[in-house]
Each structure stands twice: as structure tokens, then as C-alpha cells.
N, CA, C and O atoms as CSV, one atom per row, in Angstrom:
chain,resi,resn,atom,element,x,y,z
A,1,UNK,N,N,0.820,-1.176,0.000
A,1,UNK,CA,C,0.000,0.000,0.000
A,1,UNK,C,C,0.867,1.243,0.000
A,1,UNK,O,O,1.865,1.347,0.713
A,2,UNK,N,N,0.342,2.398,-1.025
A,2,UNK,CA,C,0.992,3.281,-0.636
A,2,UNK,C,C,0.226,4.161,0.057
A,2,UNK,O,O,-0.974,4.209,-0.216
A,3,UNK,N,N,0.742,4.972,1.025
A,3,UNK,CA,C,0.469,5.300,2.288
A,3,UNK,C,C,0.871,6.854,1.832
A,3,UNK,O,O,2.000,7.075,1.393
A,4,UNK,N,N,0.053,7.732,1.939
A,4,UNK,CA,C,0.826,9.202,1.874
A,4,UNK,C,C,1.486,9.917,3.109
A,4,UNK,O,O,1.062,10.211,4.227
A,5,UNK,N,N,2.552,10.064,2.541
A,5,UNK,CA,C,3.165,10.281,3.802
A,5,UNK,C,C,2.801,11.390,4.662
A,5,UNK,O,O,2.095,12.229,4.102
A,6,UNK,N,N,3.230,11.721,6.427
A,6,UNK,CA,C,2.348,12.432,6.862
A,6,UNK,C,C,2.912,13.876,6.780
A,6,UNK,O,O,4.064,14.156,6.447
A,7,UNK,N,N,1.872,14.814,7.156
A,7,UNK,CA,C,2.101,16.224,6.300
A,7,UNK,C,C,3.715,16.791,7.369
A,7,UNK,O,O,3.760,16.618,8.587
A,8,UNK,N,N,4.663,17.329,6.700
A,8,UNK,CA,C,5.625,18.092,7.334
A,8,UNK,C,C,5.338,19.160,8.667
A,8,UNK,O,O,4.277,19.742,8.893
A,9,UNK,N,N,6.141,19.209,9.179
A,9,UNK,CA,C,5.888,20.530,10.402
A,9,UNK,C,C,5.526,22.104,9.663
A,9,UNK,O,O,4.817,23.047,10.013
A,10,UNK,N,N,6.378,21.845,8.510
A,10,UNK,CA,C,6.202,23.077,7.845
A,10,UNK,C,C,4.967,23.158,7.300
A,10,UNK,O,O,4.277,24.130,7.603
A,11,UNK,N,N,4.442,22.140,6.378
A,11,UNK,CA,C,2.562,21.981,6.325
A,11,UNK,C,C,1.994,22.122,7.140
A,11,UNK,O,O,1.099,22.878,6.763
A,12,UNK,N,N,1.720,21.688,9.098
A,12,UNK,CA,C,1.179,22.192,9.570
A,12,UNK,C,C,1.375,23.620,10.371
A,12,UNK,O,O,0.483,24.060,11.097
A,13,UNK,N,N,2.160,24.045,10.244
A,13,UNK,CA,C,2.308,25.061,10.402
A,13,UNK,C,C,1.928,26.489,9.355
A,13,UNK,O,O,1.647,27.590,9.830
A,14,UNK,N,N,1.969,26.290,8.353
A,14,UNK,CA,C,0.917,26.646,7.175
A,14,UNK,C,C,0.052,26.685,7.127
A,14,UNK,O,O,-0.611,27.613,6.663
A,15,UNK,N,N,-0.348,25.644,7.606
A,15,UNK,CA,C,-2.399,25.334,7.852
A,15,UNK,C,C,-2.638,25.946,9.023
A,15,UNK,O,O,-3.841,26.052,9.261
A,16,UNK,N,N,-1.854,26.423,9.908
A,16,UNK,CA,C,-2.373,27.384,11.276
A,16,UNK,C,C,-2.030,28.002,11.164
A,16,UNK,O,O,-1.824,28.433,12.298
A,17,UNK,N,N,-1.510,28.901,10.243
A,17,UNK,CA,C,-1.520,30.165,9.639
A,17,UNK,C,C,-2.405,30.659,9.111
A,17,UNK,O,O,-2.815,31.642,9.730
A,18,UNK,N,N,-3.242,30.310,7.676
A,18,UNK,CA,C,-4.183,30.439,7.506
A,18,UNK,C,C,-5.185,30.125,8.378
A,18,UNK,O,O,-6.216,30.629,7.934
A,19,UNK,N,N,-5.388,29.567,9.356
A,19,UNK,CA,C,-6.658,29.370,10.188
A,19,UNK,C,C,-6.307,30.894,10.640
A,19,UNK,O,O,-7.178,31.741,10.441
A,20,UNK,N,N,-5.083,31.285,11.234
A,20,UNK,CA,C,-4.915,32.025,12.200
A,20,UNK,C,C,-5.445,33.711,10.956
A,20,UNK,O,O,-6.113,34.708,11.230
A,21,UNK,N,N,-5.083,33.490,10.279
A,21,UNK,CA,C,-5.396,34.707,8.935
A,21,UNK,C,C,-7.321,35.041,8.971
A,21,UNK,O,O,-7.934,36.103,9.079
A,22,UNK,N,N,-7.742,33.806,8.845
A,22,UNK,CA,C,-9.437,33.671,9.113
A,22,UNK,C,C,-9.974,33.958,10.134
A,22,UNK,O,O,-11.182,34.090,10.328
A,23,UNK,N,N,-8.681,34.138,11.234
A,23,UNK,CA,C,-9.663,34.416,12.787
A,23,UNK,C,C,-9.828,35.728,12.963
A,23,UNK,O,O,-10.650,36.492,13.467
A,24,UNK,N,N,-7.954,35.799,11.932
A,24,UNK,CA,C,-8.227,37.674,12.800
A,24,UNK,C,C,-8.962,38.508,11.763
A,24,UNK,O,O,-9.412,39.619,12.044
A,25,UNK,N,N,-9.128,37.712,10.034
A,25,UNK,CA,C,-10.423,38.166,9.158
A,25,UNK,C,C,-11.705,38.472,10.404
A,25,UNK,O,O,-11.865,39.408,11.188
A,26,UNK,N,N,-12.134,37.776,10.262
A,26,UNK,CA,C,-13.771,37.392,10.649
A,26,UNK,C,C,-13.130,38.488,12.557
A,26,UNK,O,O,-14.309,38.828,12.648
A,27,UNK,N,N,-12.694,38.918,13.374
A,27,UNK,CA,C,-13.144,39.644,14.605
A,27,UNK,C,C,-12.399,40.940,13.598
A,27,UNK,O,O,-13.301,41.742,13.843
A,28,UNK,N,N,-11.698,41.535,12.906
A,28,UNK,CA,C,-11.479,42.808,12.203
A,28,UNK,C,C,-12.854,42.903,11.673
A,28,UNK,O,O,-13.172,44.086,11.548
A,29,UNK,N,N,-13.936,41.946,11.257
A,29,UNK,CA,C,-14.873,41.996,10.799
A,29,UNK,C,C,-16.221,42.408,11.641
A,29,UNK,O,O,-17.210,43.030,11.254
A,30,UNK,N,N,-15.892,41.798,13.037
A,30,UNK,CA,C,-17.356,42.266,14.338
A,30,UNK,C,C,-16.455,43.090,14.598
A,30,UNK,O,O,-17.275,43.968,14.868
A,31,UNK,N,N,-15.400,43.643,14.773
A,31,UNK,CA,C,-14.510,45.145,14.979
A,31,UNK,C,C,-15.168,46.465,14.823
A,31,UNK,O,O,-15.481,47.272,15.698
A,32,UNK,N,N,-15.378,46.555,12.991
A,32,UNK,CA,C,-15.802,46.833,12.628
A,32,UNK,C,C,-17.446,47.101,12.655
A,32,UNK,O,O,-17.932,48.231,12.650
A,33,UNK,N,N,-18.032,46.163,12.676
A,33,UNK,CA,C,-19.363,45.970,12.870
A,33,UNK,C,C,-19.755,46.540,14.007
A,33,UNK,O,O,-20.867,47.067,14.019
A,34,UNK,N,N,-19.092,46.553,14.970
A,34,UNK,CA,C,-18.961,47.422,16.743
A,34,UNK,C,C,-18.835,48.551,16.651
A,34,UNK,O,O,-19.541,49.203,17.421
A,35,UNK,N,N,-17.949,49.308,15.743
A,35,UNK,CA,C,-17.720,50.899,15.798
A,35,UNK,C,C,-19.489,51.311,14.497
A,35,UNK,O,O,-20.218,52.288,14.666
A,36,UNK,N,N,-19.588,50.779,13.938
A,36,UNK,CA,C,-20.199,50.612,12.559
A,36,UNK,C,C,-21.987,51.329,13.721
A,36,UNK,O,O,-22.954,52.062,13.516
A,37,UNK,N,N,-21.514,50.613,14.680
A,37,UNK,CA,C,-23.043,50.388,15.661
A,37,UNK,C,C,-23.152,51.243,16.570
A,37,UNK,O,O,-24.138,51.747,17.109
A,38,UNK,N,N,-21.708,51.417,16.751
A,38,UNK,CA,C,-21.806,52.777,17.686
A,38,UNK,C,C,-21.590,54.405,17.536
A,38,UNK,O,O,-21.717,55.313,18.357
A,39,UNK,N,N,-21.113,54.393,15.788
A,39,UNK,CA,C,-21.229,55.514,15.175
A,39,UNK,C,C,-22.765,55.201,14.923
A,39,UNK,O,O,-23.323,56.249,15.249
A,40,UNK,N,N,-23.581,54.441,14.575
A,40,UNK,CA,C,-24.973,54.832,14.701
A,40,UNK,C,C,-25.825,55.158,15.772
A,40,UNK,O,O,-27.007,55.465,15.617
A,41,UNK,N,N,-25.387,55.110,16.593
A,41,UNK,CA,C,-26.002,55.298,18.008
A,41,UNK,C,C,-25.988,56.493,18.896
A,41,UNK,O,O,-26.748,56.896,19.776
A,42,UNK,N,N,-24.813,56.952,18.347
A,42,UNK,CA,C,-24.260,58.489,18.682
A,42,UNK,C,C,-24.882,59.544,17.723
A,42,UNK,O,O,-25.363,60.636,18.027
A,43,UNK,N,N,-24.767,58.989,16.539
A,43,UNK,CA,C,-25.541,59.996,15.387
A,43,UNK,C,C,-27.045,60.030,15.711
A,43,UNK,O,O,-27.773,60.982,15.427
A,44,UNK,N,N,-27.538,58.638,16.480
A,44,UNK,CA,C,-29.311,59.023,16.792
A,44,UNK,C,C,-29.440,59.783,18.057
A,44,UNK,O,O,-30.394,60.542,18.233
A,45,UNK,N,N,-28.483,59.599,18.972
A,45,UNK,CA,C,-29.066,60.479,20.166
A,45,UNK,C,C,-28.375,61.890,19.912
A,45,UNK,O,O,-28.858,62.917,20.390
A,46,UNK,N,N,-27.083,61.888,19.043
A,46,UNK,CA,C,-26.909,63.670,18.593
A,46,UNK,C,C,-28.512,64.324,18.072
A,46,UNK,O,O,-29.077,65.339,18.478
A,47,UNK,N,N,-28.999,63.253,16.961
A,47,UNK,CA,C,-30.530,63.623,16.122
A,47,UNK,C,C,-31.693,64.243,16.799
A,47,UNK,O,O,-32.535,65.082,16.482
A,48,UNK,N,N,-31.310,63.174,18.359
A,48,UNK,CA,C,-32.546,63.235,18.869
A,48,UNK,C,C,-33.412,64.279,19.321
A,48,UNK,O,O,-32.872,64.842,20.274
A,49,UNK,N,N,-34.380,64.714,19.082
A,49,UNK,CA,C,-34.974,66.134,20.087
A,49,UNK,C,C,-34.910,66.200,20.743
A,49,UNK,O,O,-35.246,65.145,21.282
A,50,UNK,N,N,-34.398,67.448,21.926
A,50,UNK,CA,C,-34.687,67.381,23.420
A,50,UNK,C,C,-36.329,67.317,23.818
A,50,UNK,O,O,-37.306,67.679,23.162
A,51,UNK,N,N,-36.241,66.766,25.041
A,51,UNK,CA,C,-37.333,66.441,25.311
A,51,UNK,C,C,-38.394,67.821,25.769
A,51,UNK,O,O,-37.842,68.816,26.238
A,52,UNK,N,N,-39.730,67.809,25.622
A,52,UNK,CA,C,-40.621,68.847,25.871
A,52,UNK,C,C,-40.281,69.191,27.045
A,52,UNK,O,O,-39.719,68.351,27.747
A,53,UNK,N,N,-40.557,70.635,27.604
A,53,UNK,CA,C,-40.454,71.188,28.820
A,53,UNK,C,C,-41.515,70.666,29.644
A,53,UNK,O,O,-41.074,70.178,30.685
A,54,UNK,N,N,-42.702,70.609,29.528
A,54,UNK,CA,C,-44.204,69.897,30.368
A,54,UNK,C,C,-44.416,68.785,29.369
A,54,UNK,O,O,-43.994,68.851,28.214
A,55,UNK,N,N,-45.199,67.589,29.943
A,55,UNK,CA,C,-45.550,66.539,29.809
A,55,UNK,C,C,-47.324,66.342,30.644
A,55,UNK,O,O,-47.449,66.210,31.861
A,56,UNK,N,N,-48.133,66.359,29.974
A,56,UNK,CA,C,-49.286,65.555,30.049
A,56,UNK,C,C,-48.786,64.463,30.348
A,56,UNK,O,O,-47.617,64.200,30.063
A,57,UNK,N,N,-49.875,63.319,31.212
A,57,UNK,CA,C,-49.184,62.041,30.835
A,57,UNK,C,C,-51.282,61.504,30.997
A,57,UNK,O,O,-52.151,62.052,31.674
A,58,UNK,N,N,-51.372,60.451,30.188
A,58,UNK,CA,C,-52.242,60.254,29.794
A,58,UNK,C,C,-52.670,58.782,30.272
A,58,UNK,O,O,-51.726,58.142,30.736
A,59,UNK,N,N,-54.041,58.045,30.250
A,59,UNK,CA,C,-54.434,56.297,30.788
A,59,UNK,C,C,-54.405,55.813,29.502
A,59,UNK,O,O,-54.083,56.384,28.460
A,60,UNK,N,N,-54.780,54.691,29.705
A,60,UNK,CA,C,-55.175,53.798,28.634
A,60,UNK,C,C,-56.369,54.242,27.382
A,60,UNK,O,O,-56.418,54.263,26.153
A,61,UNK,N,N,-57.239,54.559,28.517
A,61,UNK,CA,C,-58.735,55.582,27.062
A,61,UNK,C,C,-58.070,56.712,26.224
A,61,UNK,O,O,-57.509,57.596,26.871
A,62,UNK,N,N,-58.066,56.759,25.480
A,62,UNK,CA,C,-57.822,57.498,24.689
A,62,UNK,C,C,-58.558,59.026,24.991
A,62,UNK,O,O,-58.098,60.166,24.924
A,63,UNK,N,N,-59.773,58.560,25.314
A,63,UNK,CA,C,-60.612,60.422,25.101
A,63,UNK,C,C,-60.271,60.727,26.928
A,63,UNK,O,O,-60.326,61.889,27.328
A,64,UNK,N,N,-59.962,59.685,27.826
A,64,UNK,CA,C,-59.443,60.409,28.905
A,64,UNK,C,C,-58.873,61.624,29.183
A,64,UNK,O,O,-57.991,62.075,28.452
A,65,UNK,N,N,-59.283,62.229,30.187
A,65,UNK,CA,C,-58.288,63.873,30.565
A,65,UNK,C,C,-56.990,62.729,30.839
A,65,UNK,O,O,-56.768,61.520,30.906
A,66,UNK,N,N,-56.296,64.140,30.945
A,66,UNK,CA,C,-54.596,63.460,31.662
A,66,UNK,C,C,-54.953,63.057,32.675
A,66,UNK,O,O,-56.161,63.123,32.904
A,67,UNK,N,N,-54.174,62.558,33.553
A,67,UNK,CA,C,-54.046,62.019,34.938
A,67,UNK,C,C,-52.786,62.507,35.808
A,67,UNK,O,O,-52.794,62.662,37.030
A,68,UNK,N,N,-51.497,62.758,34.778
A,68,UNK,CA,C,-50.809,63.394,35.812
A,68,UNK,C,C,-49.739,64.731,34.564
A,68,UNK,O,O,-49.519,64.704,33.353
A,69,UNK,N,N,-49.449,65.454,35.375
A,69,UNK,CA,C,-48.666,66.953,34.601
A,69,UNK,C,C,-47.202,66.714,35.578
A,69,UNK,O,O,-46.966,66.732,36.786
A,70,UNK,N,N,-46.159,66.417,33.965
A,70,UNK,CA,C,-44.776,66.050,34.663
A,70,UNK,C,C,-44.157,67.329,34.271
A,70,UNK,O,O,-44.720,68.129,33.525
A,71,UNK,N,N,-42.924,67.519,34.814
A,71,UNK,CA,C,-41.770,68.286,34.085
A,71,UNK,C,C,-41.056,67.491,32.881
A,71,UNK,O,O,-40.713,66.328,33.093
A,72,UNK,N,N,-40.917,67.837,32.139
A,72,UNK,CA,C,-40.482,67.277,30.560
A,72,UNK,C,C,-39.315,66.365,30.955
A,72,UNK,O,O,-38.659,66.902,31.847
A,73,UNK,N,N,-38.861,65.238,30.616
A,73,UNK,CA,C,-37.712,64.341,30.957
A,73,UNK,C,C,-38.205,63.288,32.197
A,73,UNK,O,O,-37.564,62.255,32.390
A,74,UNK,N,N,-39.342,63.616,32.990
A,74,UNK,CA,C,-39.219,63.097,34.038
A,74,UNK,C,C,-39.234,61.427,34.298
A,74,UNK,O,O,-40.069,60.766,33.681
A,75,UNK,N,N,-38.511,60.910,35.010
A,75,UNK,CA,C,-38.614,59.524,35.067
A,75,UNK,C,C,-39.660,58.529,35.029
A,75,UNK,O,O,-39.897,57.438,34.508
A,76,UNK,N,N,-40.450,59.811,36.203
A,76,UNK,CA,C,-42.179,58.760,36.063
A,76,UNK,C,C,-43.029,58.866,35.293
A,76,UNK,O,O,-43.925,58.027,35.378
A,77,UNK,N,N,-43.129,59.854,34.281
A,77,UNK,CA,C,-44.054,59.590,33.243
A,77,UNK,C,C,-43.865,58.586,32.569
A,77,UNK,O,O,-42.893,58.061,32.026
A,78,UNK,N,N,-45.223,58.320,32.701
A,78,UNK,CA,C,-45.177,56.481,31.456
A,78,UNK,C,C,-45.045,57.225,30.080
A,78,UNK,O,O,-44.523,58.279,29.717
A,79,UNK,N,N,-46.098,55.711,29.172
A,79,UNK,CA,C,-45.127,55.841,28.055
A,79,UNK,C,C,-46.790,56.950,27.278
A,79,UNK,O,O,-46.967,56.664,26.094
A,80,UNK,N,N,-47.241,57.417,27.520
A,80,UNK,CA,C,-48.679,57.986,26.963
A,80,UNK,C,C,-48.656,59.353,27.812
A,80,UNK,O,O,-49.176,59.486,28.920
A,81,UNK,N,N,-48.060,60.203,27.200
A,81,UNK,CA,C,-48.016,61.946,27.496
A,81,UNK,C,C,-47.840,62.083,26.065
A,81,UNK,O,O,-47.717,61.339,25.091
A,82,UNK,N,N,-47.888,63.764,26.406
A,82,UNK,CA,C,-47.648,64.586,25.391
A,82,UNK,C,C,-47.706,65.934,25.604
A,82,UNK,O,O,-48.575,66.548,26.224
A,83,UNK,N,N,-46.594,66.422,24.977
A,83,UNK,CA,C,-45.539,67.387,25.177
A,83,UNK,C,C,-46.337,69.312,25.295
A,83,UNK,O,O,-46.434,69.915,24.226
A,84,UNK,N,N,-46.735,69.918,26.397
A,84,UNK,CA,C,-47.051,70.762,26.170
A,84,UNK,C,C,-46.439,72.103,26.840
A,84,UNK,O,O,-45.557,72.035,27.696
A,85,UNK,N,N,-46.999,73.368,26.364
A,85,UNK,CA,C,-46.536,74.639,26.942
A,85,UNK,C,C,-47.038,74.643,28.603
A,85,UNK,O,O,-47.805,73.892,29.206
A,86,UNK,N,N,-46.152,75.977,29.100
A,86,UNK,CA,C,-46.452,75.556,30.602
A,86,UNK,C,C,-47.971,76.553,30.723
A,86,UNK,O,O,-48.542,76.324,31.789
A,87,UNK,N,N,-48.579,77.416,29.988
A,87,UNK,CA,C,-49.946,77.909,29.868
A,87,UNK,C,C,-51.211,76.364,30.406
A,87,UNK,O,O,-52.058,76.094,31.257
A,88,UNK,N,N,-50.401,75.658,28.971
A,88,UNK,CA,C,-51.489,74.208,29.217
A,88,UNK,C,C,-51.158,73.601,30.542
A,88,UNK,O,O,-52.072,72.824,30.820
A,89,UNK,N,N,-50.528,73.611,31.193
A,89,UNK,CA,C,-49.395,73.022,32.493
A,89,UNK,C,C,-50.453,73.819,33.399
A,89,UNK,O,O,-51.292,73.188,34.042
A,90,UNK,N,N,-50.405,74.975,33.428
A,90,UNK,CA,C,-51.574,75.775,34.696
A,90,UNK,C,C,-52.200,75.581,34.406
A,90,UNK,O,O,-52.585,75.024,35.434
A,91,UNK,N,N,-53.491,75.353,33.334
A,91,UNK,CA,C,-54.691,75.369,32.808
A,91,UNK,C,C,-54.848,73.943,34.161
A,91,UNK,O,O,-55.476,74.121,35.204
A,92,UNK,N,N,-54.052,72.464,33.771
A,92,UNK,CA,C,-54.592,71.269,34.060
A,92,UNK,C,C,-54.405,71.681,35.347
A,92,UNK,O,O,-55.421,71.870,36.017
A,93,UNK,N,N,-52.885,71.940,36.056
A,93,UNK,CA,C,-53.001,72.070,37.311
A,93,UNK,C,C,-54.634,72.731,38.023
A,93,UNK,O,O,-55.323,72.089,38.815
A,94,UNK,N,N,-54.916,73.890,37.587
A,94,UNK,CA,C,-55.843,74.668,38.288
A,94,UNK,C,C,-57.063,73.969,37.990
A,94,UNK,O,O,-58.093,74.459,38.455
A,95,UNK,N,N,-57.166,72.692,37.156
A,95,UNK,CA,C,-58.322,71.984,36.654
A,95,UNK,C,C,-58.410,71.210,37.384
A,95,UNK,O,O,-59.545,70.788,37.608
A,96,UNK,N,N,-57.530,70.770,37.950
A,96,UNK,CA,C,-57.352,69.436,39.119
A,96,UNK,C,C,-56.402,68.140,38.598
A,96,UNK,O,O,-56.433,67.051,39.170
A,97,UNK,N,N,-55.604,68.409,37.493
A,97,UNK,CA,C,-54.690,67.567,37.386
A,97,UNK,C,C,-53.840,67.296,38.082
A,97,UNK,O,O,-52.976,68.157,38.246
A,98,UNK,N,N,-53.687,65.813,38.895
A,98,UNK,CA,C,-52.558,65.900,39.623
A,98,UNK,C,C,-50.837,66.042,39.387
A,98,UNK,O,O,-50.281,65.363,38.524
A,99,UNK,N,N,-50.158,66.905,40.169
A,99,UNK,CA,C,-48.875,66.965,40.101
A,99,UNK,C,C,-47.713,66.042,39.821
A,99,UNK,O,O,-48.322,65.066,39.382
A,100,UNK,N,N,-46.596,65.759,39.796
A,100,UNK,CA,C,-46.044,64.530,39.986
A,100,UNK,C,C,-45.418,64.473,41.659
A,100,UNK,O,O,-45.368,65.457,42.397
A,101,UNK,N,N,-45.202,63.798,41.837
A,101,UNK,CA,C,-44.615,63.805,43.354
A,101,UNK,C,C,-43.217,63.819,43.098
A,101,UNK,O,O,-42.501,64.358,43.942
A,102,UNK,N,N,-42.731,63.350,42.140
A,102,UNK,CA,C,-41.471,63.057,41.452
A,102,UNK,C,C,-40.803,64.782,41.789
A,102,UNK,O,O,-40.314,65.465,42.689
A,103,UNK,N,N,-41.286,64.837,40.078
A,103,UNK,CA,C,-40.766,66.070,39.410
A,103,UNK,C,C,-41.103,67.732,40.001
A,103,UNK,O,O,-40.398,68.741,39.983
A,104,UNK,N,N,-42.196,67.541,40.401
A,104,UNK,CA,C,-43.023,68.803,41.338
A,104,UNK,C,C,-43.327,69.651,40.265
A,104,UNK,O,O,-42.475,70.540,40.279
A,105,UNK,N,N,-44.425,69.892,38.976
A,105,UNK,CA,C,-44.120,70.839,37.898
A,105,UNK,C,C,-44.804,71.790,38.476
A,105,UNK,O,O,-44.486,72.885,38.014
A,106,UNK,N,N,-45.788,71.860,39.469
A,106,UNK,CA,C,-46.415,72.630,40.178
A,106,UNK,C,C,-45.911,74.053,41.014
A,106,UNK,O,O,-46.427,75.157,41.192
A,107,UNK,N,N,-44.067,73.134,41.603
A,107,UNK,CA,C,-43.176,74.153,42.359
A,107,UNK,C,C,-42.535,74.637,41.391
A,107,UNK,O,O,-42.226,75.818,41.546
A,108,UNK,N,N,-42.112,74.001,40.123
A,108,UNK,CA,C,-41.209,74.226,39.406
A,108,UNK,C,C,-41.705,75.987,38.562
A,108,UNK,O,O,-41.117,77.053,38.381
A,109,UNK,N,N,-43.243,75.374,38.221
A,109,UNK,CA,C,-43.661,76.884,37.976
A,109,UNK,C,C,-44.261,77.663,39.065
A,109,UNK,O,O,-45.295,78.295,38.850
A,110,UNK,N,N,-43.635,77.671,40.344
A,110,UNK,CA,C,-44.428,78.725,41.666
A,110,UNK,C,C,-45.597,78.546,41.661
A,110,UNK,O,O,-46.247,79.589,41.591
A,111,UNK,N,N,-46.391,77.267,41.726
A,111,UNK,CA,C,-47.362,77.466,41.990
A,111,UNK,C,C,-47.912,77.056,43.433
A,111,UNK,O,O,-47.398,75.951,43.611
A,112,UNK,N,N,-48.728,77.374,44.626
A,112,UNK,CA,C,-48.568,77.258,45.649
A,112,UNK,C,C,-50.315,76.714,45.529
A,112,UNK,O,O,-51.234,77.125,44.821
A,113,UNK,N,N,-50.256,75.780,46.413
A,113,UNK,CA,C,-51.759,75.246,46.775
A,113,UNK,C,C,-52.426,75.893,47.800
A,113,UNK,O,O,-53.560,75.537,48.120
């Protein structure tokens, strides 16, 4: 039988070269793909609008009044407000909208109970 003989040190050492060529291909490749993701991420929150100065924040019904009047950014407003002047901000307050306990938009514009 002939038997092929087995590969040289120098053959395998060749062949883990190229493996080693494919490894550092393919992570230069999620490298890339990483900055690729985080130049997009920076360009959306540069994009982003600042957030409204007052916040309505609104229930589930749709034709519902608000339920609570935040300062714009605030942590506890859920996800159903919408963004208004602080005119509309006194209107609800003096209507009986409640304040936030959070944010206080009530102190924030001097208003005293």
C-alpha cells in the first residue's frame, strides 16, 4: 500500500496560519461591525430632540383627561403623554390635574396650593 506520507511541520504550520489569517479576518470583521453600531447610536441620540419642557401624561382611554402633569424628561411619566406649553401646564393644574410627586411641575412653575 501506498500510504501518503504524513504532512511536514512546515505543512502544519501553514495550515495554522491560515486558520490564524481567518480568525483575525472574521473579529477585524465584528470590529468593525462594533464601531459601525456605535457611530450609529451616537448619530441618533446627537438627532434626537430634546425632550418637551411639560408633559401631560395620559391612561389607557384614549378620550381620557390626563391624569398626571410632569416636568419634561421626568422619570415617572409612562409611556402615553404629550408634550405641552407651561400655559397648558396651569390650565390642568388649576383643573385638578394631579402633580407629579417626582418632578413637582407645580413648584417648578411657583405654583402654591
Amino acid at each position: 500500500m501506498n500510504d501518503p506520507a504524513p504532512p511536514s511541520r512546515l505543512d502544519l504550520l501553514r495550515f495554522l496560519e491560515r486558520v490564524q489569517v481567518r480568525d483575525l479576518a472574521r473579529t477585524r470583521h465584528w470590529i468593525a461591525e462594533e464601531e459601525r453600531k456605535k457611530r450609529e447610536r451616537q448619530t441618533g441620540e446627537a438627532a434626537r430632540p430634546a425632550p418637551p419642557d411639560w408633559l401631560l401624561e395620559y391612561g389607557l382611554n384614549r378620550d381620557a383627561p390626563p391624569n398626571a402633569v410632569h416636568v419634561g424628561g421626568c422619570h415617572m411619566a409612562g409611556k402615553r403623554w404629550k408634550g405641552v406649553d407651561s400655559d397648558t401646564v396651569r390650565r390642568a393644574l388649576a383643573g385638578g390635574v394631579p402633580a407629579c410627586t417626582h418632578c413637582r411641575p407645580d413648584t417648578e412653575l411657583g405654583i402654591l396650593d
